[in-house]
C-alpha positions as CSV (number, residue, x, y, z in Angstrom):
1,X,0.0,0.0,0.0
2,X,3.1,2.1,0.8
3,X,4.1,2.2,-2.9
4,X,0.6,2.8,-4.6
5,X,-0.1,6.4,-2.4
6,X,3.8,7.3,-3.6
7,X,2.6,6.4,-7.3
8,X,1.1,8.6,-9.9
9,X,-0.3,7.3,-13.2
10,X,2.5,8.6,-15.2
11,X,4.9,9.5,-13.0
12,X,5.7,9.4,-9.3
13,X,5.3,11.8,-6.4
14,X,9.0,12.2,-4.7
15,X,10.4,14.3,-1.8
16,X,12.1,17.2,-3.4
17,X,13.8,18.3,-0.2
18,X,14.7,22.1,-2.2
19,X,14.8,23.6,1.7
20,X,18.1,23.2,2.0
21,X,18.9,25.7,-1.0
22,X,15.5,27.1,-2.0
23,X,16.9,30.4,-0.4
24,X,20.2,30.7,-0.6
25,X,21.2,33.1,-3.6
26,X,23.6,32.5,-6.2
27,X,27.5,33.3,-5.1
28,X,30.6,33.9,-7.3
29,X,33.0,30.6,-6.7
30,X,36.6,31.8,-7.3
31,X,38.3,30.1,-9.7
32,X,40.4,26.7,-8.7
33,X,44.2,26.6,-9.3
34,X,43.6,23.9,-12.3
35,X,40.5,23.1,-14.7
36,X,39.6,19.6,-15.9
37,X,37.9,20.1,-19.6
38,X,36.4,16.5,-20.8
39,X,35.6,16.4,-24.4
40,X,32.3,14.6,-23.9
41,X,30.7,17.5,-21.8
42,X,27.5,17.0,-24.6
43,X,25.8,13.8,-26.1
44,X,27.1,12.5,-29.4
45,X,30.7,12.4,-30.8
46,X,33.4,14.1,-28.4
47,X,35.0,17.1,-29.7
48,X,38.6,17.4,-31.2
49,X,41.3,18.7,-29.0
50,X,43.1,21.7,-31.0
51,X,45.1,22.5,-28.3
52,X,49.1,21.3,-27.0
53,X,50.4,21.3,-23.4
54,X,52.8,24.0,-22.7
55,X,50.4,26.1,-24.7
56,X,49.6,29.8,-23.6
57,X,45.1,29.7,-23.5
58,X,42.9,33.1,-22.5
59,X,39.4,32.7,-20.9
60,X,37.4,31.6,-24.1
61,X,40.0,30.0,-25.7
62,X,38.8,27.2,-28.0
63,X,40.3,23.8,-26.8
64,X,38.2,21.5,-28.4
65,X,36.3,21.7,-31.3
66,X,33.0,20.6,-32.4
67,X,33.6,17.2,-34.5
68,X,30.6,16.5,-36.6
69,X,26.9,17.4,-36.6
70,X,25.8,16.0,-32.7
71,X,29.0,17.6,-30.7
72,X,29.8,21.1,-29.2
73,X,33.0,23.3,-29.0
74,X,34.5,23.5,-25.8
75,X,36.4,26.7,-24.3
76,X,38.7,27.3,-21.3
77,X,37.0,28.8,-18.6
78,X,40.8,30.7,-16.9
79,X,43.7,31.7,-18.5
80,X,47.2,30.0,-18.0
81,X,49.2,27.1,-19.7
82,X,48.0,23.7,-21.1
83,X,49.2,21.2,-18.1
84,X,48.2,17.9,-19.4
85,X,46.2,16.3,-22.1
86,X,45.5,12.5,-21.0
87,X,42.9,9.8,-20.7
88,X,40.9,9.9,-17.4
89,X,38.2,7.8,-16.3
90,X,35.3,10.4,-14.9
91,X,31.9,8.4,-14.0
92,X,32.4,5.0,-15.4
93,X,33.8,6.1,-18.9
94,X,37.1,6.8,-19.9
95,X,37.6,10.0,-21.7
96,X,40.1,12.6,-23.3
97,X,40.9,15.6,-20.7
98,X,42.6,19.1,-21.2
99,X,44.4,19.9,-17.8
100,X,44.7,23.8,-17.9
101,X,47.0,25.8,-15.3
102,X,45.3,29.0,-13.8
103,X,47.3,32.1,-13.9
104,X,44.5,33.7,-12.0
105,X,45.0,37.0,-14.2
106,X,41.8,36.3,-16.0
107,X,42.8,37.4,-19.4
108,X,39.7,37.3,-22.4
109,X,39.8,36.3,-25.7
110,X,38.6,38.7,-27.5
111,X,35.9,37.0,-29.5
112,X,35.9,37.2,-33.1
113,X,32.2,38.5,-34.4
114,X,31.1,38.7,-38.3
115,X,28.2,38.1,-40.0
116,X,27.2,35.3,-38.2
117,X,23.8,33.7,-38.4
118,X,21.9,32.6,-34.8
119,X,22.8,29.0,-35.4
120,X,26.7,29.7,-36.3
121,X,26.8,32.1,-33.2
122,X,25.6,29.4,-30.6
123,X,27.7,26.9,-32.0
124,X,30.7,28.4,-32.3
125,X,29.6,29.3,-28.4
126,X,29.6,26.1,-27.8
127,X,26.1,26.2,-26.1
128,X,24.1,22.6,-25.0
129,X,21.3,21.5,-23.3
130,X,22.2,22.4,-19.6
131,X,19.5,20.3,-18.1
132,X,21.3,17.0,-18.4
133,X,21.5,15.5,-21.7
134,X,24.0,18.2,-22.8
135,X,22.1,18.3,-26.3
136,X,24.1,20.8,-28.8
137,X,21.9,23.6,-28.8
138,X,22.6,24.9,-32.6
139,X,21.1,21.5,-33.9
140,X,17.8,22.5,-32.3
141,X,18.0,25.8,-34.8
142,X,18.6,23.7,-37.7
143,X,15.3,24.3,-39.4
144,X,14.6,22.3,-42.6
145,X,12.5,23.7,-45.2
146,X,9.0,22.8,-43.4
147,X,9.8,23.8,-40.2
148,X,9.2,26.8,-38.1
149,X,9.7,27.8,-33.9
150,X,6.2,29.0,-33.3
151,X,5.8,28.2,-30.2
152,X,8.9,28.0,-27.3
153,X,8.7,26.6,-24.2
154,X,11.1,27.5,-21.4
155,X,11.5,24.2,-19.1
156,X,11.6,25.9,-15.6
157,X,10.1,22.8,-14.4
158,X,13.1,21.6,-12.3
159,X,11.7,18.5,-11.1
160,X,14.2,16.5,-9.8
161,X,14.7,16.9,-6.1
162,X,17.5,19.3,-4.2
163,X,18.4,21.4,-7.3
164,X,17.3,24.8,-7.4
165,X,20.1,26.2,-9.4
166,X,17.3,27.5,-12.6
167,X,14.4,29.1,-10.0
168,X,17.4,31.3,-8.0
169,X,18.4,32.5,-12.0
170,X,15.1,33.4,-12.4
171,X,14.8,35.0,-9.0
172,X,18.4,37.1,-9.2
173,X,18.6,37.3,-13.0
174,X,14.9,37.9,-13.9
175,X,16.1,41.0,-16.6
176,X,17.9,39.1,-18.4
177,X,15.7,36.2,-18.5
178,X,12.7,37.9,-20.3
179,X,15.3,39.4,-22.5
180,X,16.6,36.3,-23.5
181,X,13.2,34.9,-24.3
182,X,12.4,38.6,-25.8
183,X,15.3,38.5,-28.0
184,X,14.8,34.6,-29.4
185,X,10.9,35.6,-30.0
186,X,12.5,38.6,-31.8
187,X,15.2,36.7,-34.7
188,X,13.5,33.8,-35.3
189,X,9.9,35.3,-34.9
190,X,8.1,33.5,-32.4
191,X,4.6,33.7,-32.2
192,X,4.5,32.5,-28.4
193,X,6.8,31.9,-25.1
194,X,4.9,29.7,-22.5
195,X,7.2,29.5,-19.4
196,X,6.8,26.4,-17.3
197,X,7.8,26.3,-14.4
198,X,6.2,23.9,-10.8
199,X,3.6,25.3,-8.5
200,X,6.6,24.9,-5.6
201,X,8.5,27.7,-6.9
202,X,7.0,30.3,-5.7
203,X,9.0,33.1,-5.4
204,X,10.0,32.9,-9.0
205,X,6.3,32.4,-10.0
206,X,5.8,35.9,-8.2
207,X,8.2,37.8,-9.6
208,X,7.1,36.5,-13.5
209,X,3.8,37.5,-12.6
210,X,5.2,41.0,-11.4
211,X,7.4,41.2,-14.6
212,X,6.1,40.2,-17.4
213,X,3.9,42.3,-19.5
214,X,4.1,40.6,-23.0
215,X,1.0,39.1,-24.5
216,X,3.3,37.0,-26.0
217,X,5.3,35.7,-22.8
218,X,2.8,33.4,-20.7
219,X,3.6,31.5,-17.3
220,X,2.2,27.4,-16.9
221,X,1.8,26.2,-13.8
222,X,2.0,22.6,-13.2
223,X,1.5,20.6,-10.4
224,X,4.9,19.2,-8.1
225,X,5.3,15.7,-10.2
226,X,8.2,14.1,-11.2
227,X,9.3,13.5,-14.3
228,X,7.5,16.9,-14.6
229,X,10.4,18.3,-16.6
230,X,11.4,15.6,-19.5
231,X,10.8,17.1,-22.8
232,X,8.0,14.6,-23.7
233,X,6.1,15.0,-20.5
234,X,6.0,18.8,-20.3
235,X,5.2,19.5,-24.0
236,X,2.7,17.6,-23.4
237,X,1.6,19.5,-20.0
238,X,2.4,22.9,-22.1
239,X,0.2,22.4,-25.2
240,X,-1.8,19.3,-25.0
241,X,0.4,17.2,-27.7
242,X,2.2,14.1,-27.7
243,X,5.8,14.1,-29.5
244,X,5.4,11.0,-31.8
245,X,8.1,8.3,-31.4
246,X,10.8,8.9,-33.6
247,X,9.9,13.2,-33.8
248,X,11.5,16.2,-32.1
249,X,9.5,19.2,-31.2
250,X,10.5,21.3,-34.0
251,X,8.8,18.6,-36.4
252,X,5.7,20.2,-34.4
253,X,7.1,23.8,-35.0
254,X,7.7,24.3,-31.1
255,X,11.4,24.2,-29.4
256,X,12.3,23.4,-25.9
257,X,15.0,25.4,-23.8
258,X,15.9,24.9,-19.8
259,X,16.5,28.2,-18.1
260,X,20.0,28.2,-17.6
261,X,20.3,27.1,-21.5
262,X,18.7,30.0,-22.6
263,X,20.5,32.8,-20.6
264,X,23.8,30.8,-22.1
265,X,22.3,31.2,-25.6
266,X,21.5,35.0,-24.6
267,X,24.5,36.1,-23.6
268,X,26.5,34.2,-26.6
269,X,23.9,36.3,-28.8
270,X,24.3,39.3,-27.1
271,X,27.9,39.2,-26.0
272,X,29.4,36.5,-28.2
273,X,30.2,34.7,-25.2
274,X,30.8,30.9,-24.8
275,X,29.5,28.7,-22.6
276,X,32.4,29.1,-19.4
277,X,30.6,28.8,-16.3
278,X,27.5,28.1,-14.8
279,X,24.9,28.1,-11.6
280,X,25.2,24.8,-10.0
281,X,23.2,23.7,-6.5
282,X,25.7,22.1,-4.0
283,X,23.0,20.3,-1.3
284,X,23.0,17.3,1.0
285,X,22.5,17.1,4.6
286,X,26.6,15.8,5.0
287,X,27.6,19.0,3.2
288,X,28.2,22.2,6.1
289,X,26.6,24.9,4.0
290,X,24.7,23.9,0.9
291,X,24.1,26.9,-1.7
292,X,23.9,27.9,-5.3
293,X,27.0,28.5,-6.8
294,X,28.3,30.1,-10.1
295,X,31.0,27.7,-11.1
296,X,33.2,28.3,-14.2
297,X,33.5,24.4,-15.9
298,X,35.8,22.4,-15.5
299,X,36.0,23.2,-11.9
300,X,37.1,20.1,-9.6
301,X,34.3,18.8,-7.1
302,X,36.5,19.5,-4.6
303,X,36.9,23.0,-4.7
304,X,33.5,23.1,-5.1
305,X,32.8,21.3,-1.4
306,X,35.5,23.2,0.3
307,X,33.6,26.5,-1.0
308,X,30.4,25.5,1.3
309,X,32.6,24.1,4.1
310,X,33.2,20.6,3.0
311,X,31.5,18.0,5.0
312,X,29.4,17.9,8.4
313,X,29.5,14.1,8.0
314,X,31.6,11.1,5.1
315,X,28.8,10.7,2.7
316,X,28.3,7.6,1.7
317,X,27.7,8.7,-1.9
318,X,28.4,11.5,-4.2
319,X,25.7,12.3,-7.1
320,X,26.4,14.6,-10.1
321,X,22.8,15.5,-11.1
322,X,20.0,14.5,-8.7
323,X,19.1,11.4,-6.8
324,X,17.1,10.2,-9.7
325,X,18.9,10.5,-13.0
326,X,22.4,11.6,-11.4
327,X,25.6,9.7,-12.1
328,X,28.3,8.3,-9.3
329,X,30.8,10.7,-8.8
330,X,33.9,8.2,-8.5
331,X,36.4,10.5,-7.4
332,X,36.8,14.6,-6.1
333,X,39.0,15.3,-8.8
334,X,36.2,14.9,-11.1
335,X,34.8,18.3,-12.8
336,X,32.1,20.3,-13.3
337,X,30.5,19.9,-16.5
338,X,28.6,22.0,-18.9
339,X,25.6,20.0,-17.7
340,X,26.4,20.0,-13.6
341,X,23.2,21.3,-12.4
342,X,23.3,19.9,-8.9
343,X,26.0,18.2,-6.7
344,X,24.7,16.0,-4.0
345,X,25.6,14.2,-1.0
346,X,23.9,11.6,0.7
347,X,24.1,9.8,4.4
348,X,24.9,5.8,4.8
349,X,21.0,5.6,5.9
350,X,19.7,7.9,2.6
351,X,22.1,6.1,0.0
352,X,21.4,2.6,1.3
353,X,19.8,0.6,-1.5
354,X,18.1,-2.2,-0.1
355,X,18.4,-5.7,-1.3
356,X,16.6,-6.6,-4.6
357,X,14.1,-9.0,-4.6
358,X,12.0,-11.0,-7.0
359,X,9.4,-9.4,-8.9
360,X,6.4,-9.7,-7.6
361,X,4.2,-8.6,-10.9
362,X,2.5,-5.3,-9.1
363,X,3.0,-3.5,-12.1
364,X,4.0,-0.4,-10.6
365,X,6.7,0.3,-12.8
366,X,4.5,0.0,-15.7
367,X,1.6,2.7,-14.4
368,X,4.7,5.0,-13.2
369,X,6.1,4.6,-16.4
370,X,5.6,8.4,-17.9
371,X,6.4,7.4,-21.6
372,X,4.3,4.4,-21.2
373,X,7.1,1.4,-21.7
374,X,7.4,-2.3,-19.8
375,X,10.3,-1.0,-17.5
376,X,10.3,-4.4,-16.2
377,X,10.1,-6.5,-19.3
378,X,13.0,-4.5,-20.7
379,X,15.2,-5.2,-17.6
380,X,14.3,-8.5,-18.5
381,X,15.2,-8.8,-21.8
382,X,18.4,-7.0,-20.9
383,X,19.1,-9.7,-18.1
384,X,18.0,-12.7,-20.2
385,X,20.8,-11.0,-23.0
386,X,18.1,-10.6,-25.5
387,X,19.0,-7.1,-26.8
388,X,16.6,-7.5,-29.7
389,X,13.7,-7.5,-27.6
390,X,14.4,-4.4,-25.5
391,X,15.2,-3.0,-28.7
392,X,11.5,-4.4,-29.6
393,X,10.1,-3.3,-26.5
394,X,11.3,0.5,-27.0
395,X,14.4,0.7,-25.0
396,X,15.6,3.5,-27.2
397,X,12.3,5.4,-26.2
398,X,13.3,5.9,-22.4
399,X,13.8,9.1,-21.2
400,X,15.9,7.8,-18.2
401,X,13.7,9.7,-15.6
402,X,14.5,6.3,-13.0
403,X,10.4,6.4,-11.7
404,X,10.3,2.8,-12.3
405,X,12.9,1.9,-10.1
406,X,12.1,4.4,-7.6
407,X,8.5,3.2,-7.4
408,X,9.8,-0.9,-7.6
409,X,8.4,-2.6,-4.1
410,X,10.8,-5.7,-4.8
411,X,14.0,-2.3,-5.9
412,X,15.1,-3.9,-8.8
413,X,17.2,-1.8,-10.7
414,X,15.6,-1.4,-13.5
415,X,16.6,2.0,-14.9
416,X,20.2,0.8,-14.6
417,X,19.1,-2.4,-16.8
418,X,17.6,-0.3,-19.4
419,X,20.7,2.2,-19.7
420,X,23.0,-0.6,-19.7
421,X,20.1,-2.2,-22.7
422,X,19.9,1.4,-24.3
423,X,24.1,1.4,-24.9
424,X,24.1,-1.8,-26.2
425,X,21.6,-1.2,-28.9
426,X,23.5,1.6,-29.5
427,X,26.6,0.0,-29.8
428,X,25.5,-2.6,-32.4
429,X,23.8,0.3,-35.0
């Protein structure tokens, strides 16, 4: 009974515990004596180092470079000398690094501007999705023929719990928020802006309502659910339409930007500025002083924690992202990414994952699941090594939001099953 008044048809109702950060405003982290650039800080193909060690680099410095359609430039966020370029392994995956020395004298690059159009300006930025699937964000301006923005929804859903970073933007950096939406309705024509955002935020949903004045700016409310945010799911919430299988939301003329995506794509509009920092929530009852901090990338964890104290208490686990899509942090030395939104620390007692058992056939999973799969017969399918039928099943169709596991009575991991299916698919196109 426990599990069915936590589950909603769709979806699941989860603690979001934002107290600990909800009102703590956004501070200036000083820059760490060395940055850590991966080269797989988007989805797709990692980006081409065009840098050597021993080389002299300015804030804004190009140090990878966008290799094929589906990747994203990368820029140095200090100034100083090349250190290292090596294999590291950061989460579970071995990738190519750029090790940059800080000579703290925070030198600029003074960015090269011609007649640029709005897709060659954010790519050359080296903007991407900031939410968590580090999408490159020029792709999404890549209109064919057919195809127009009509409608644009900004995701200030923020649903997964502890992260905050997006509703203190909108709070501290309101201006330049309805500029940035302004300025997007303005080049490519927008008809409409709907901003969606959860009925918990209210402080920013106060000062939209005091702010904007735009017949063409609108503010959705939607009820506290999780996986309130995904693209699918809120589209859906926004307008009323399902995203067919296989379509992205400009096939339906509508794009879909997080917050702190679009004040990156504003400011490399405006300013011709890459992507070099941004607003990341450091929470967890072990951590001293949890807050919102603006981090440039590439930062070390650990200069993150010492910046709010370090820790109260070991935690037993590390989380880049939230508690329910957020990846192991294996080490401290590992950086902040272009798509850190929150940094989390959890107790012995809230990271203990109890011991699987047998499924029990409740379909929970199932009625949780908010893109309407067979978690369970997926996990399966992946166990049984019958990649064919979690291909079959529509493994490729996840949205990795974890609800089925999270509502699982018997805790069967089954969203780490239908990754682990989803890569193998992948690996055998």
């Amino acid at each position: 009974m426990f599990f069915r008044m936590k589950r909603k048809l769709g979806g699941v109702m989860v603690p979001k515990n934002k107290w600990l950060t909800k009102l703590e405003s956004i501070t200036e982290l000083s820059a760490p004596k060395q940055i850590i650039l991966p080269m797989n800080m988007h989805i797709g193909k990692p980006a081409k180092i065009v840098v050597s060690i021993g080389q002299e680099v300015k804030i804004g410095t190009l140090i990878g470079a966008k290799d094929g359609l589906i990747s994203a430039n990368i820029h140095s966020s200090v100034s100083g000398t090349v250190e290292k370029i090596e294999q590291r392994i950061i989460g579970v995956n071995e990738v190519s690094v750029v090790v940059i020395k800080n000579d703290f004298k925070d030198t600029y690059e003074i960015p090269q501007s011609g007649n640029e159009n709005i897709v060659d300006i954010i790519k050359n930025n080296g903007i991407v999705g900031m939410g968590g699937a580090g999408f490159p964000t020029d792709v999404k301006f890549l209109f064919k023929e057919h195809q127009k923005m009509e409608t644009l929804i900004v995701n200030a859903v923020e649903c997964e719990p502890f992260v905050t970073a997006d509703r203190r933007i909108i709070i501290e950096q309101l201006n330049e928020f309805i500029e940035g939406i302004s300025l997007l309705q303005e080049m490519l024509s927008i008809k409409q802006c709907v901003i969606a955002i959860e009925s918990s935020s209210e402080e920013a949903i106060q000062k939209l309502n005091a702010k904007i004045d735009n017949d063409r700016i609108k503010l959705k409310i939607l009820p506290n659910h999780y996986p309130q945010g995904a693209e699918k799911i809120v589209m859906k919430a926004v307008l009323g339409t399902e995203l067919p299988v296989g379509k992205l939301p400009i096939d339906l003329n509508v794009g879909i930007m997080n917050v702190s995506t679009l004040l990156a794509t504003f400011h490399a509009l405006k300013e011709n500025r890459p992507l070099i920092d941004r607003v990341v929530t450091v929470s967890g009852t072990p951590i001293k002083t949890p807050q919102n901090l603006r981090v440039r990338i590439g930062t070390p964890i650990e200069h993150v924690i010492e910046a709010c104290g370090g820790f109260i208490e070991s935690p037993m686990k590390l989380i880049n992202g939230g508690p329910m899509m957020g990846k192991v942090i294996q080490n401290l030395d590992e950086p902040v990414t272009k798509t850190t939104s929150l940094i989390l620390a959890l107790t012995r007692e809230e990271a203990k994952i109890p011991e699987e058992q047998n499924c029990i056939r409740c379909s929970e999973c199932v009625n949780a699941c908010p893109v309407n799969l067979q978690p369970i017969s997926i996990s399966n399918a992946y166990r049984a090594g019958d990649i064919e039928e979690a291909k079959r099943l529509g493994v490729l169709n996840c949205i990795d939001c974890g609800a089925c596991s999270y509502i699982c009575p018997s805790k069967i991991d089954i969203l780490g099953d239908i990754r682990a299916a989803k890569q193998k698919v992948l690996e055998s196109r």
